[in-house]
N, C-alpha and C positions, 0 to 999 in steps of 0.2 A: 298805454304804450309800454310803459314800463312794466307793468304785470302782464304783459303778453311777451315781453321781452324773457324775463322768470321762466315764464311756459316753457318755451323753445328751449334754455338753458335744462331746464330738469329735464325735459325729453330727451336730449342730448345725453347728459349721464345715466337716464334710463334704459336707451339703446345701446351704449358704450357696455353698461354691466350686464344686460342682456345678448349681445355680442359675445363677451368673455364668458359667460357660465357657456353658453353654448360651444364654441372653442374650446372650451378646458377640457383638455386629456382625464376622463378618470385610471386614476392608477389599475394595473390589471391587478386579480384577485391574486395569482399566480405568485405574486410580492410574500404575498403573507400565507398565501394560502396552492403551494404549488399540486398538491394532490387534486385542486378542482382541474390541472390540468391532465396533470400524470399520474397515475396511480400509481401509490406505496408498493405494491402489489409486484407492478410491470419495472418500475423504474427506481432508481438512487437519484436525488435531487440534491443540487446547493444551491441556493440561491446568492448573490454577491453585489454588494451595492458599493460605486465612486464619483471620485469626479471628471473621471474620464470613462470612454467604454471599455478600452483596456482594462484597467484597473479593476471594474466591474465585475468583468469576465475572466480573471486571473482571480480575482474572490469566491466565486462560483466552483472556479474547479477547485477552490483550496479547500473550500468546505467539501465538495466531494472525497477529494485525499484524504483531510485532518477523519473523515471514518473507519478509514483502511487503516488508517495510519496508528489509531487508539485500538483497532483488535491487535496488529502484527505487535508492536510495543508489547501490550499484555503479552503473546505468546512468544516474544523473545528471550523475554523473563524467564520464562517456562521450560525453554529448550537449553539457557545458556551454558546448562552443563553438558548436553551434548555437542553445542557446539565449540565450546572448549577441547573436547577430544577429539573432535573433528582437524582443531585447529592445532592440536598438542605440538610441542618445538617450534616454532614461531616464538618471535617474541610478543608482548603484552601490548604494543602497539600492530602488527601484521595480525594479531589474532583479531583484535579490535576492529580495523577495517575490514576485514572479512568477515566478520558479524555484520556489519551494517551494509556493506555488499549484499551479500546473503538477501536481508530484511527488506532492503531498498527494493532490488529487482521485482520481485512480486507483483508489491502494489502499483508498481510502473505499470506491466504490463498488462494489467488491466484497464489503470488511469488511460490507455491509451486509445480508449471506446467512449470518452467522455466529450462528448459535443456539446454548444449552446445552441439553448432549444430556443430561447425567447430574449430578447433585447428590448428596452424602454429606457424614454430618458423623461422624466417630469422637468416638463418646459418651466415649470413656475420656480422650481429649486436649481435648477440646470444637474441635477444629480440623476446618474444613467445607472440602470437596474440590469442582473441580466439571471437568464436561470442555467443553471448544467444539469445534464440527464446522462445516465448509463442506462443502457437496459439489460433489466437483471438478466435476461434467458438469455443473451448476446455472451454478457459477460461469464456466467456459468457454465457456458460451452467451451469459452477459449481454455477456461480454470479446469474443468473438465478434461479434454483433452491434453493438457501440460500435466494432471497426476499421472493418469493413463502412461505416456512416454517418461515419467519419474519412476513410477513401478514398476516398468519393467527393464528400466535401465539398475537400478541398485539389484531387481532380482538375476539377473546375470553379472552384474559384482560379486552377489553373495554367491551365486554357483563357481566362478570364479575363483573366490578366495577358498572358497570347500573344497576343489579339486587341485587345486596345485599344489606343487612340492616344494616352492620356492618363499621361505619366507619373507623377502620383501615385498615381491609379489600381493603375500598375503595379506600383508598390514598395507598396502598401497589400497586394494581392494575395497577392504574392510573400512578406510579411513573416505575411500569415495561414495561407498555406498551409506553410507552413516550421513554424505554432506548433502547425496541425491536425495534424502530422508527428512533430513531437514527442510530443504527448497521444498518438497512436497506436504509435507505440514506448515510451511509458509503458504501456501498456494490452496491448500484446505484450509484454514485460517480467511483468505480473501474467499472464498467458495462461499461458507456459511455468511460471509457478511452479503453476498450478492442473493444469495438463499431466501426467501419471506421466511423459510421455516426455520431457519437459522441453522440449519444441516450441511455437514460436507460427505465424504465418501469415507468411509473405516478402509483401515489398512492393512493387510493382511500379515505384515511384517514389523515387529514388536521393535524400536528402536533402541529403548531402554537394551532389549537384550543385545544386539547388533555390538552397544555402547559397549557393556560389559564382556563381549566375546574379546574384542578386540584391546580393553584392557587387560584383561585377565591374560592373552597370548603375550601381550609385551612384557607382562612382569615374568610370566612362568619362561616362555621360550629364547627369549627374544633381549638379551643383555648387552649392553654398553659401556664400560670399565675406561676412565679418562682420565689420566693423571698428567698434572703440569705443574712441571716446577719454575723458578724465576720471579722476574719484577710481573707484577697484576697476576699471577697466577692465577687467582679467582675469579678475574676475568674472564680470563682469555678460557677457560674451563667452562664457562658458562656460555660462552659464544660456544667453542667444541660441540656440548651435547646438545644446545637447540639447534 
């Protein structure tokens, strides 16, 4: 009776673990391995793990962003002397926030294509998985279209500042077309990253020289003479010409 008793007991935690294995979620591949779902190819993936779904899925898009985020960085680097002249008289804090203005908007507006594609929670850890997807060609069209309307808004600045008589005018021009220049090598910068081939569009307007037109007019043409006398003189003179 009592080894029959035994029996029934180990049958009992035999069907118990045989229950569970049978129940048990296996994790999707998607976790580790998101290309068996979406291809490199078609899609940008993050995947983002917490203890909430939230949290999961505010991970997912972060890894999506932190990619955008490491090309524009690099080519902010790159630009910051044009965009210094862009931002010339301002002071060193307004020039600042408008760099990162500038930098931000971009990858905004593409992050804005970024959906979750896939949710899971592993019942055994209670920790919830989730995946984020852009799709490249989605994304390379809106990026596309926003050079398109940046080219040819700086090329009627530049015909602009070429045809008038008025030098504020021309330095107004010259300092928008230089910043419409920039946003468009921001936004070629997110291109290639959305790109498999890692390619954006060439542009048919040289910045570097744009940069240098519009320096060389202000030292030759274009003079400003400020003299202050009194208490903070140096000040107040330095407030004057920016």
């Amino acid at each position: 009776m009592k080894h029959a008793k035994y029996t029934v007991y180990a049958a009992g935690i035999l069907i118990l673990l045989i229950t569970s294995l049978v129940h048990a979620e296996k994790q999707p591949l998607w976790i580790t391995n998101p290309a068996s779902l979406y291809s490199e190819r078609e899609y940008l993936v993050g995947v983002g793990e917490g203890d909430t779904s939230k949290v999961a899925e505010d991970r997912a898009y972060g890894a999506i962003a932190r990619i955008f985020k490491a090309a524009v960085d690099s080519r902010t680097t790159e630009l910051e002397k044009y965009l210094q002249t862009e931002s010339k008289g301002k002071t060193d804090i307004q020039r600042q926030v408008a760099i990162e203005e500038m930098t931000k908007v971009t990858s905004d507006k593409v992050l804005e294509d970024v959906k979750i594609a896939e949710r899971w929670q592993d019942k055994a850890t209670a920790r919830y998985y989730a995946l984020a997807i852009i799709n490249r060609s989605h994304a390379a069209a809106v990026l596309t279209e926003r050079i398109s309307s940046l080219d040819k808004e700086a090329k009627g600045l530049l015909k602009t500042a070429g045809e008038t008589a008025d030098k504020f005018e021309k330095i107004r021009s010259l300092r928008k077309a230089i910043k419409a220049l920039i946003s468009r090598e921001m936004y070629n910068t997110d291109l290639r990253v959305v790109n498999p081939a890692g390619r954006g569009i060439a542009s048919s307007i040289n910045l570097a020289d744009i940069t240098s037109e519009l320096e060389a007019y202000l030292s030759k043409e274009f003079n400003v003479y400020v003299t202050v006398a009194g208490d903070n003189s140096s000040a107040v003179r330095k407030a004057v010409v920016e």
